[in-house]
N, CA, C and O atoms as a GROMACS GRO file, in nm:
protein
  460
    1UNK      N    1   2.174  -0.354  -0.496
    1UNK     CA    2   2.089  -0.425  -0.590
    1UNK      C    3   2.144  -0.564  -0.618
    1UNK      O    4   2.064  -0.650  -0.656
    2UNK      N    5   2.310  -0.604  -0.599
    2UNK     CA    6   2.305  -0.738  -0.689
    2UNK      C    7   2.290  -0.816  -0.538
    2UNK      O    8   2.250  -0.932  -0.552
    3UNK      N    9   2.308  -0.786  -0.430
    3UNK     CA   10   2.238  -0.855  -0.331
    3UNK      C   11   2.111  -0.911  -0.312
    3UNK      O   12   2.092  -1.022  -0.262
    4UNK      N   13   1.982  -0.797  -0.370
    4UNK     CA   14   1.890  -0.814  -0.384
    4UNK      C   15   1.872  -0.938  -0.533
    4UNK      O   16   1.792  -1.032  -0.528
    5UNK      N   17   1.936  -0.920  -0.618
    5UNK     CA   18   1.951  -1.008  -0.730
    5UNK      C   19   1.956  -1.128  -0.713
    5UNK      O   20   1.908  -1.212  -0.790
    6UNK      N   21   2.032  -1.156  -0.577
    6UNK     CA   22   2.091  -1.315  -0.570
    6UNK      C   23   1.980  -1.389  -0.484
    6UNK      O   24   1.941  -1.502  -0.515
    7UNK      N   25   1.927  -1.316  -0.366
    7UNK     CA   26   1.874  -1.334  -0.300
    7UNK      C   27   1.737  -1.367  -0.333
    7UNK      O   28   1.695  -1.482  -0.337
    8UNK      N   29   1.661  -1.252  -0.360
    8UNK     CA   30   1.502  -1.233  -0.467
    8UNK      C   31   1.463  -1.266  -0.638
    8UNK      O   32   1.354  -1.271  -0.695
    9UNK      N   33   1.630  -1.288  -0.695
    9UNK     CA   34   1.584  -1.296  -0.832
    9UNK      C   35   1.557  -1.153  -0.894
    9UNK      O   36   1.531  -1.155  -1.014
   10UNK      N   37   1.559  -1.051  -0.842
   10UNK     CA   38   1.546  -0.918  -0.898
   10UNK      C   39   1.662  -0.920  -0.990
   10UNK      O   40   1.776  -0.960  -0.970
   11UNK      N   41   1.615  -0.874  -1.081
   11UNK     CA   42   1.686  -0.782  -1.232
   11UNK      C   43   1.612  -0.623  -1.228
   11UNK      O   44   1.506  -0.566  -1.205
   12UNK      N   45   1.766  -0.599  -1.274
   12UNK     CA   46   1.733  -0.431  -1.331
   12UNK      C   47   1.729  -0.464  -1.474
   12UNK      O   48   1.781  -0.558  -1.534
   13UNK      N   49   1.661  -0.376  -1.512
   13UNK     CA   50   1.693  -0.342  -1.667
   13UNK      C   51   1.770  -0.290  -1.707
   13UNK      O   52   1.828  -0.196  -1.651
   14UNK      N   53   1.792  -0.331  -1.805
   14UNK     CA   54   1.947  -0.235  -1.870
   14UNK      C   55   1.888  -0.100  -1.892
   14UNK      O   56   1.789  -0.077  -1.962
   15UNK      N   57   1.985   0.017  -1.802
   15UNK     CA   58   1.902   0.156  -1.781
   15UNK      C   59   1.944   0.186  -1.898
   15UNK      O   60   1.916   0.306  -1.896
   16UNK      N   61   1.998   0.164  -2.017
   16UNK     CA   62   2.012   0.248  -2.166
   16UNK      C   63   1.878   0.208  -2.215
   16UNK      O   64   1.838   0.285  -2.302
   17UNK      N   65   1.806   0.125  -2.190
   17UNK     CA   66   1.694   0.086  -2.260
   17UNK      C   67   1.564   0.148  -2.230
   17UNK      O   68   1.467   0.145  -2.306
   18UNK      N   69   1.571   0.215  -2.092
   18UNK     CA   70   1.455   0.272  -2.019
   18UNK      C   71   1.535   0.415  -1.968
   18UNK      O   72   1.644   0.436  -1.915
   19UNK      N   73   1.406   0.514  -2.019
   19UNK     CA   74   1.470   0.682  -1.971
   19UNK      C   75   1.329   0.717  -1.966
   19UNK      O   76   1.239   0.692  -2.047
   20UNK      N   77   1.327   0.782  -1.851
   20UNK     CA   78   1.239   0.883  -1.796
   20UNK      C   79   1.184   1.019  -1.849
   20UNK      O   80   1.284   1.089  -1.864
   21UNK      N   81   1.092   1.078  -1.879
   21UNK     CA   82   1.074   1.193  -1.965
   21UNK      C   83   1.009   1.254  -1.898
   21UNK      O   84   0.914   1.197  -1.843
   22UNK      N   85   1.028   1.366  -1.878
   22UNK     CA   86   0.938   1.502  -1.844
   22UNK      C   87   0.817   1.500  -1.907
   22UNK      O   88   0.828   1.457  -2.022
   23UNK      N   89   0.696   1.532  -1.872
   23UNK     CA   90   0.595   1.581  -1.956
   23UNK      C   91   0.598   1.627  -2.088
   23UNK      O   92   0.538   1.578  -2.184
   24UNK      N   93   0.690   1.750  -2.086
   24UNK     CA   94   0.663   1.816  -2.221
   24UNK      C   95   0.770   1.732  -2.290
   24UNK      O   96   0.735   1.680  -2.397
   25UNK      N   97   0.889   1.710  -2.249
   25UNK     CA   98   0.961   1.636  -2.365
   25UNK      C   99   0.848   1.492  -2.385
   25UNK      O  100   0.903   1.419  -2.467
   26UNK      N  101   0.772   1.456  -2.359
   26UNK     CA  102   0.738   1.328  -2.344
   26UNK      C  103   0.604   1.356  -2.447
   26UNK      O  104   0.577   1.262  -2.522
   27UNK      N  105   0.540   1.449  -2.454
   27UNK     CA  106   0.426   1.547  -2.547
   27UNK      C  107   0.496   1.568  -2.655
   27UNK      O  108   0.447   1.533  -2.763
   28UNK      N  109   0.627   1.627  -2.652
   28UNK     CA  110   0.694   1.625  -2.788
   28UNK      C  111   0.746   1.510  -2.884
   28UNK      O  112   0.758   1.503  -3.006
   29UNK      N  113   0.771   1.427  -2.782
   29UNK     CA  114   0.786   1.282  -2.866
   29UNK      C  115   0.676   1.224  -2.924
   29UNK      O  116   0.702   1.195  -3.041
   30UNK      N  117   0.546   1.191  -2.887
   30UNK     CA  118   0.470   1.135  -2.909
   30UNK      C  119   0.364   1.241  -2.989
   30UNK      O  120   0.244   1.216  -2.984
   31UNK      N  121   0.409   1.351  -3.055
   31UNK     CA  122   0.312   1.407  -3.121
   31UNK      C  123   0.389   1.352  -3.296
   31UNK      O  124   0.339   1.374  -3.406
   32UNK      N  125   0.493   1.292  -3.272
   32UNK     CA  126   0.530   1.216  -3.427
   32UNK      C  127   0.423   1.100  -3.509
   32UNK      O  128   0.311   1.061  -3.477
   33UNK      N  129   0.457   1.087  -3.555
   33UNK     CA  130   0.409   1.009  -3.689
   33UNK      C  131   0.381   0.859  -3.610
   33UNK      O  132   0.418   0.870  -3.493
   34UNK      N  133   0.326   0.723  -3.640
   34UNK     CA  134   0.346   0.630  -3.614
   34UNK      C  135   0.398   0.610  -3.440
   34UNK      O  136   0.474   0.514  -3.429
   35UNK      N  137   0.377   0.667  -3.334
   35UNK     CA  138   0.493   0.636  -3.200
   35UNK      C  139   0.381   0.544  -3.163
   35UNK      O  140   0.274   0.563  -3.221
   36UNK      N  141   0.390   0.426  -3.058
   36UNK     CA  142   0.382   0.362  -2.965
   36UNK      C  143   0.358   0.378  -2.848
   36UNK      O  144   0.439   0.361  -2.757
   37UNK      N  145   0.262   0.407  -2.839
   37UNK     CA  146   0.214   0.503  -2.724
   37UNK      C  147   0.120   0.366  -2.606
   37UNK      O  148   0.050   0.270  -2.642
   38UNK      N  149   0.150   0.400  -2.498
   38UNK     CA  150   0.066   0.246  -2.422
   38UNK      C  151   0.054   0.345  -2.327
   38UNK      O  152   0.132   0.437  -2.303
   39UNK      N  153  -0.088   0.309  -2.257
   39UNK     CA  154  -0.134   0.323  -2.109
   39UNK      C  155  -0.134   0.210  -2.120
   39UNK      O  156  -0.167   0.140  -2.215
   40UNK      N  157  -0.071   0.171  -1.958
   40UNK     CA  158  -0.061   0.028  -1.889
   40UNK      C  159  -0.130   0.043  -1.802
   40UNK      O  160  -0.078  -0.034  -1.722
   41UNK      N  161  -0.243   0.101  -1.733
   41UNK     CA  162  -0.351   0.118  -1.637
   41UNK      C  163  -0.426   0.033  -1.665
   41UNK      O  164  -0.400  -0.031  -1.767
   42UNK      N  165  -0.544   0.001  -1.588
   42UNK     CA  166  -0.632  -0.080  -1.588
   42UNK      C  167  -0.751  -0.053  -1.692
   42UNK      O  168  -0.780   0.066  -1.680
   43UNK      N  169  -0.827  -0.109  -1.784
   43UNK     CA  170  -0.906  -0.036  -1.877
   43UNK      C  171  -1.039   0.055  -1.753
   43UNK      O  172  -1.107   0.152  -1.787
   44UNK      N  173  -1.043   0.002  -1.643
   44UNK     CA  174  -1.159   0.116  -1.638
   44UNK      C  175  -1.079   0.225  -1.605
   44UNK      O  176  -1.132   0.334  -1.620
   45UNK      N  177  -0.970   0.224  -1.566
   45UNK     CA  178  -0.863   0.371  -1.562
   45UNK      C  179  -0.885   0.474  -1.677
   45UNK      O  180  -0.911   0.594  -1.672
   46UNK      N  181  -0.862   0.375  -1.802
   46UNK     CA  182  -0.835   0.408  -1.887
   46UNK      C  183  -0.908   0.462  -1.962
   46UNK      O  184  -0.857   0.544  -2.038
   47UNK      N  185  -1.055   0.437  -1.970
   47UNK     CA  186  -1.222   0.502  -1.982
   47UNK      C  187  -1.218   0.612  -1.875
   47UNK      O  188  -1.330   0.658  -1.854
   48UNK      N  189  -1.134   0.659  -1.813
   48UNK     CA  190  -1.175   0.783  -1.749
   48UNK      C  191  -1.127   0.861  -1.785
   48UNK      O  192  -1.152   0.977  -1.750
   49UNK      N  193  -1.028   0.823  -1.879
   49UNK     CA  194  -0.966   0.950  -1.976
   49UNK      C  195  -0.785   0.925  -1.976
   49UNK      O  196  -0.720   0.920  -1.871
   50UNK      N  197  -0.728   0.912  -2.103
   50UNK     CA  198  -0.592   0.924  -2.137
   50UNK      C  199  -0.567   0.998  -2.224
   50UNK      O  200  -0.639   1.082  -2.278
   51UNK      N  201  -0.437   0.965  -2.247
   51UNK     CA  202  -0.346   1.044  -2.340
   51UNK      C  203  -0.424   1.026  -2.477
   51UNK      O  204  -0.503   0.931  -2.473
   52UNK      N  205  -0.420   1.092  -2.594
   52UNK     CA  206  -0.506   1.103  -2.673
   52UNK      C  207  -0.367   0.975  -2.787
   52UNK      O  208  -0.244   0.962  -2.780
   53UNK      N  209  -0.490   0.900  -2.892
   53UNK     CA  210  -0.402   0.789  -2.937
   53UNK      C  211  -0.318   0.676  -2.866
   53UNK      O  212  -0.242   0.600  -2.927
   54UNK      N  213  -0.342   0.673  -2.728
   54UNK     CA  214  -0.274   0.560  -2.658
   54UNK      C  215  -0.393   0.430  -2.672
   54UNK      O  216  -0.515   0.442  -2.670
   55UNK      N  217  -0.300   0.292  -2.688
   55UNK     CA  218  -0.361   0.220  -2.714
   55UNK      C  219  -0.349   0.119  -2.514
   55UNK      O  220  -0.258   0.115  -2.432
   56UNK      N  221  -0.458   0.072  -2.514
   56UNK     CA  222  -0.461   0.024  -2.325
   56UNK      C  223  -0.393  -0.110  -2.325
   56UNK      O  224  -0.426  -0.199  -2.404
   57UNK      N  225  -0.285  -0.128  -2.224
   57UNK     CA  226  -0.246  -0.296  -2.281
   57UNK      C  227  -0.233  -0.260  -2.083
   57UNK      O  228  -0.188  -0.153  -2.041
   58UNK      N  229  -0.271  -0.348  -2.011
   58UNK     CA  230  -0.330  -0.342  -1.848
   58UNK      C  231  -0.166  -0.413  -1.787
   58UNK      O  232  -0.175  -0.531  -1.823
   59UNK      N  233  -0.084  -0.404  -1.745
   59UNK     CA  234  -0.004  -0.477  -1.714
   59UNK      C  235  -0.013  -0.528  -1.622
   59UNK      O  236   0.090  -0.592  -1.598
   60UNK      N  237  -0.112  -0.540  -1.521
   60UNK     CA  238  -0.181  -0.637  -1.407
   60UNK      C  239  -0.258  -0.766  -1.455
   60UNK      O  240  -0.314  -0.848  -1.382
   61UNK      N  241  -0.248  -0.768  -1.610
   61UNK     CA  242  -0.294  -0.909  -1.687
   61UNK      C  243  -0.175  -0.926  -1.788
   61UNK      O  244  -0.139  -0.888  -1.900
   62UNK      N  245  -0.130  -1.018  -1.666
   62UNK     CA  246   0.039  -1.078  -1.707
   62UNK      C  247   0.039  -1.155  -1.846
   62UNK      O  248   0.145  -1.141  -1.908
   63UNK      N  249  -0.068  -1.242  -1.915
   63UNK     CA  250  -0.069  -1.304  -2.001
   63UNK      C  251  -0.129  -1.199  -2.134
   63UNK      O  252  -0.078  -1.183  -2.245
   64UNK      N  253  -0.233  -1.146  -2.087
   64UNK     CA  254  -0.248  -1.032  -2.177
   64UNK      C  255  -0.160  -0.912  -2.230
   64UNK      O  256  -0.143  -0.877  -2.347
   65UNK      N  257  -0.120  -0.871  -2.141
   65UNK     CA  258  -0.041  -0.763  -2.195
   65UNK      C  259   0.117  -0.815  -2.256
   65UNK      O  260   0.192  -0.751  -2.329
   66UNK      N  261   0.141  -0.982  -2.185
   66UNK     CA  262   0.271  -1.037  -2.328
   66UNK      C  263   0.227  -1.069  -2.446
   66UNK      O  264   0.314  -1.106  -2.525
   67UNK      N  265   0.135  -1.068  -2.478
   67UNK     CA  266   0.027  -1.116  -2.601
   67UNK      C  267  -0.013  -0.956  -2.694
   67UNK      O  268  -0.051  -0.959  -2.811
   68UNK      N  269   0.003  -0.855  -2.632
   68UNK     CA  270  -0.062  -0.776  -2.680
   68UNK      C  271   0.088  -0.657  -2.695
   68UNK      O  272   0.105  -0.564  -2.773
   69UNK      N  273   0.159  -0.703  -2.607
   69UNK     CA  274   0.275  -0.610  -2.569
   69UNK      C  275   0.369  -0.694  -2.720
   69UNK      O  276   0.409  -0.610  -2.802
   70UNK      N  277   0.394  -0.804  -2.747
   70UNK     CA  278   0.482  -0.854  -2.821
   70UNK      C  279   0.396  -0.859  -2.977
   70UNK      O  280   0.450  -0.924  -3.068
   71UNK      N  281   0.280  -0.798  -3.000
   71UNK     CA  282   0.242  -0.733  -3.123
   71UNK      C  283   0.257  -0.614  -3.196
   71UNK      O  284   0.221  -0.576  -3.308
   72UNK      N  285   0.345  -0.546  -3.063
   72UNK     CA  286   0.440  -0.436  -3.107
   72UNK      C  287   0.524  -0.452  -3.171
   72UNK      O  288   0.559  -0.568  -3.191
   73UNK      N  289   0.590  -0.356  -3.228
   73UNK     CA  290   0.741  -0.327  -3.299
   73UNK      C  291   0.868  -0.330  -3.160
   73UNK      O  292   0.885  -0.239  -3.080
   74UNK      N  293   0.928  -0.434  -3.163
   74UNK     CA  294   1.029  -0.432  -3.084
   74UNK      C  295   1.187  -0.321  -3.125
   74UNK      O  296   1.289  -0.285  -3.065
   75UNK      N  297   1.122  -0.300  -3.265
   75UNK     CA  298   1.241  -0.207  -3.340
   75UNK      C  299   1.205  -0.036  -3.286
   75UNK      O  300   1.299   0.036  -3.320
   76UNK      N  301   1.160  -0.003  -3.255
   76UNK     CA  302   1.064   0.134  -3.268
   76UNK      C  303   1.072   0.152  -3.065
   76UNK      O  304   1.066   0.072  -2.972
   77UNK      N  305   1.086   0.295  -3.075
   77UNK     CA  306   1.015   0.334  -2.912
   77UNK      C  307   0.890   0.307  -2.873
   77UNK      O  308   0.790   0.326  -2.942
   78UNK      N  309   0.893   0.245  -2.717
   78UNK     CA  310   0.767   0.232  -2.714
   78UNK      C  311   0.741   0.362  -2.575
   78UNK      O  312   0.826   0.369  -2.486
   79UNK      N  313   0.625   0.451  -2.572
   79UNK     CA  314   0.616   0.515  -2.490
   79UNK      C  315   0.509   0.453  -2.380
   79UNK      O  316   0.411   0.383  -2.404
   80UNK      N  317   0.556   0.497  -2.260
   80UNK     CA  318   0.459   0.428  -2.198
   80UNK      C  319   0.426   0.523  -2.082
   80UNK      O  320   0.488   0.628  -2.068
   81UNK      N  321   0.330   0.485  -2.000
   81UNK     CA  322   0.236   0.582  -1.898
   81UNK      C  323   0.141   0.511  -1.819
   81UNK      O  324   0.044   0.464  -1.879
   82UNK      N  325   0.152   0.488  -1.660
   82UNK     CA  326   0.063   0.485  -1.592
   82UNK      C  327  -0.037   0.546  -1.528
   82UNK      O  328  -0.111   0.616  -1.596
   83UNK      N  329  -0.066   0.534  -1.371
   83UNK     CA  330  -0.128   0.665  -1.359
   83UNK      C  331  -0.034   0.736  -1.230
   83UNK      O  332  -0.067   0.841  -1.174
   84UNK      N  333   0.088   0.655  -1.195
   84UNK     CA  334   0.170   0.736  -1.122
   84UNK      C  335   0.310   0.748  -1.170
   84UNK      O  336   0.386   0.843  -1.149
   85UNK      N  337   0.334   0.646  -1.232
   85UNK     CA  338   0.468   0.581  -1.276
   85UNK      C  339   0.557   0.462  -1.223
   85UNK      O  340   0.658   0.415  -1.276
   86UNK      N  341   0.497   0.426  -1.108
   86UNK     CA  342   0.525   0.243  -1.060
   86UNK      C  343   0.517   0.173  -1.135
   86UNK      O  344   0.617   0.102  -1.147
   87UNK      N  345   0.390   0.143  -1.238
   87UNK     CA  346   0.341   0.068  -1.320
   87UNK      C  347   0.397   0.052  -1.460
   87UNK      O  348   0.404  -0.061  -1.509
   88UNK      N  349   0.440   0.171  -1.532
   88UNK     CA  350   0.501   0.156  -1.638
   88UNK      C  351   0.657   0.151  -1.580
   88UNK      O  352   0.739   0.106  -1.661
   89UNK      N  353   0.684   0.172  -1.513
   89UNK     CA  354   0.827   0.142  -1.496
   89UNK      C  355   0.826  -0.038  -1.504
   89UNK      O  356   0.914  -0.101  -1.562
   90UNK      N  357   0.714  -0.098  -1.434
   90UNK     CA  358   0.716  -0.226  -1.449
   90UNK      C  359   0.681  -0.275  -1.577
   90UNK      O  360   0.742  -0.380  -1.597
   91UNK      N  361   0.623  -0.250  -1.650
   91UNK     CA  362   0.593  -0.235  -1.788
   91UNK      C  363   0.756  -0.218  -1.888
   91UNK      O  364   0.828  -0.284  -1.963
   92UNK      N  365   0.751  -0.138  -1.851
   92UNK     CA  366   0.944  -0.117  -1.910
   92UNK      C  367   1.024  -0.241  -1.877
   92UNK      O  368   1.078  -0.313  -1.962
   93UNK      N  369   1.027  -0.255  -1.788
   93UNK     CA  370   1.130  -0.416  -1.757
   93UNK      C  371   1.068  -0.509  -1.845
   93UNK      O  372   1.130  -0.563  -1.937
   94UNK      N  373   0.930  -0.532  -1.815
   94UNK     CA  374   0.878  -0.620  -1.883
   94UNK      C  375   0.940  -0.640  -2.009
   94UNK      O  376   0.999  -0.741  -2.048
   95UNK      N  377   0.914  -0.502  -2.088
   95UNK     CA  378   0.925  -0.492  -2.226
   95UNK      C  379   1.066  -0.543  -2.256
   95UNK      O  380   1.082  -0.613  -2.357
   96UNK      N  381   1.152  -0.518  -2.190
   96UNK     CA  382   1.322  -0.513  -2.203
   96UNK      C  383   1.299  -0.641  -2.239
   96UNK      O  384   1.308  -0.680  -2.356
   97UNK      N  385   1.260  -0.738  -2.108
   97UNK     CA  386   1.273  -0.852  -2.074
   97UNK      C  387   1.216  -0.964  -2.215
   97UNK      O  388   1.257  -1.077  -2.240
   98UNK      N  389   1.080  -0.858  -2.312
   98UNK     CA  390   1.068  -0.947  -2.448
   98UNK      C  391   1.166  -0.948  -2.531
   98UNK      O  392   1.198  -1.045  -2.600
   99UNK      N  393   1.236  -0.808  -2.527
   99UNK     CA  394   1.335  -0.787  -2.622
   99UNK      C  395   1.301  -0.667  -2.717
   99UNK      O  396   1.321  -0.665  -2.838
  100UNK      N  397   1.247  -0.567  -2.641
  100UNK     CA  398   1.248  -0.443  -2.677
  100UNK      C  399   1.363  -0.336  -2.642
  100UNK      O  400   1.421  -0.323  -2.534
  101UNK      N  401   1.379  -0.271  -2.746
  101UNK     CA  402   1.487  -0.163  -2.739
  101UNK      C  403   1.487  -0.047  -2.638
  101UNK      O  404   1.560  -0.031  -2.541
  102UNK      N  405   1.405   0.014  -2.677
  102UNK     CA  406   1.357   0.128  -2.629
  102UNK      C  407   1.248   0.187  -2.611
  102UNK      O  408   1.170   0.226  -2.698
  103UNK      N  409   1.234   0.204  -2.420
  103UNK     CA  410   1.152   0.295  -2.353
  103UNK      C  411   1.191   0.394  -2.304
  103UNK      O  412   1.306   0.419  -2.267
  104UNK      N  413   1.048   0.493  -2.299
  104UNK     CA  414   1.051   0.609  -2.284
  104UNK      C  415   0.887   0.624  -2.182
  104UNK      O  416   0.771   0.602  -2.217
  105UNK      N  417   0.938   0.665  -2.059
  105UNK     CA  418   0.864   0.630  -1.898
  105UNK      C  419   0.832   0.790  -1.885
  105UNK      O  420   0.922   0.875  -1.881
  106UNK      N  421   0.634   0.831  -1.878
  106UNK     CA  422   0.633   0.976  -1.861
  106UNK      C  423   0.643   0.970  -1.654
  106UNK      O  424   0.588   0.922  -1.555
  107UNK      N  425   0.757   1.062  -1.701
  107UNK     CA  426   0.774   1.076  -1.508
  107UNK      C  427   0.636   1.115  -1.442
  107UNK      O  428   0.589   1.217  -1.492
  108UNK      N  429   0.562   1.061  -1.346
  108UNK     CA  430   0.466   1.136  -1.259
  108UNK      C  431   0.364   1.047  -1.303
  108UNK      O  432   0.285   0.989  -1.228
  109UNK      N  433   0.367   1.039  -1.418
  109UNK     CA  434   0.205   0.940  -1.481
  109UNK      C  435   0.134   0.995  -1.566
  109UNK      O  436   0.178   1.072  -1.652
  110UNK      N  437   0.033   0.966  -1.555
  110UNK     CA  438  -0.122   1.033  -1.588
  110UNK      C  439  -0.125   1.179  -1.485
  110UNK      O  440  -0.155   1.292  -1.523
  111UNK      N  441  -0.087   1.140  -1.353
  111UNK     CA  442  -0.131   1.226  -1.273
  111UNK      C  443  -0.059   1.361  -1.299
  111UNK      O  444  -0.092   1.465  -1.242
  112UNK      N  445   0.024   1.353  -1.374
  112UNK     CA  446   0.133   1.475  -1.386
  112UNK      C  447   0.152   1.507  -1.519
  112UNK      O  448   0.255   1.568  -1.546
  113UNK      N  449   0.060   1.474  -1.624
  113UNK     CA  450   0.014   1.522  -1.757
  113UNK      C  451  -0.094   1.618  -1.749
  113UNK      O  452  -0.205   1.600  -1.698
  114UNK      N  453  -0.026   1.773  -1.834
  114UNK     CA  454  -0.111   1.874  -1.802
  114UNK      C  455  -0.136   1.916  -1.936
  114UNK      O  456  -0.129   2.037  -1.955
  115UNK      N  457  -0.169   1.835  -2.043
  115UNK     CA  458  -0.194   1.878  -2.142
  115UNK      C  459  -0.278   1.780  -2.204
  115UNK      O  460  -0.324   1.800  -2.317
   0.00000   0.00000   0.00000
């Protein structure tokens, strides 16, 4: 990776800031009070059905979703979900990269939410 760094400009994120969740641990987090819940899919994705209380911020609209992403609580977890998990993982850097604390990435996506 720091090859790739020097070369491409790639950054990792600081991996304390971004962790991966199983489904059900990831159902158990987000059935709390107040959580931060994002589908980063595209809104017509997102009209075909999500996680129940997720609010849609598209991370393929780079200006939108820093506009909409930095009206969050940078203090607070933010959970996030695509529809495979490519996407919010990119979403996660992103977030790092405003100056958010902590993400929490549902492994698999949408596609691997069975509840």
């Amino acid at each position: 990776m720091g090859i790739l760094s020097v070369l491409f400009g790639v950054q990792s994120p600081k991996s304390e800031n971004i962790k991966i969740l199983a489904p059900a641990e990831f159902n158990a987090a987000i059935t709390q009070k107040n959580v931060q819940l994002v589908d980063v899919r595209t809104p017509r994705e997102f009209s075909g059905g999500a996680i129940r209380n997720a609010i849609n911020i598209d991370v393929f609209q780079k200006n939108l979703f820093h506009e909409k992403a930095n009206k969050l609580d940078k203090q607070k977890p933010v959970y996030l979900y695509c529809r495979s998990g490519n996407r919010s993982q990119q979403a996660a850097r992103l977030l790092v990269s405003y100056g958010f604390e902590q993400m929490f990435d549902l492994r698999g996506g949408y596609m691997n939410w069975p509840y």
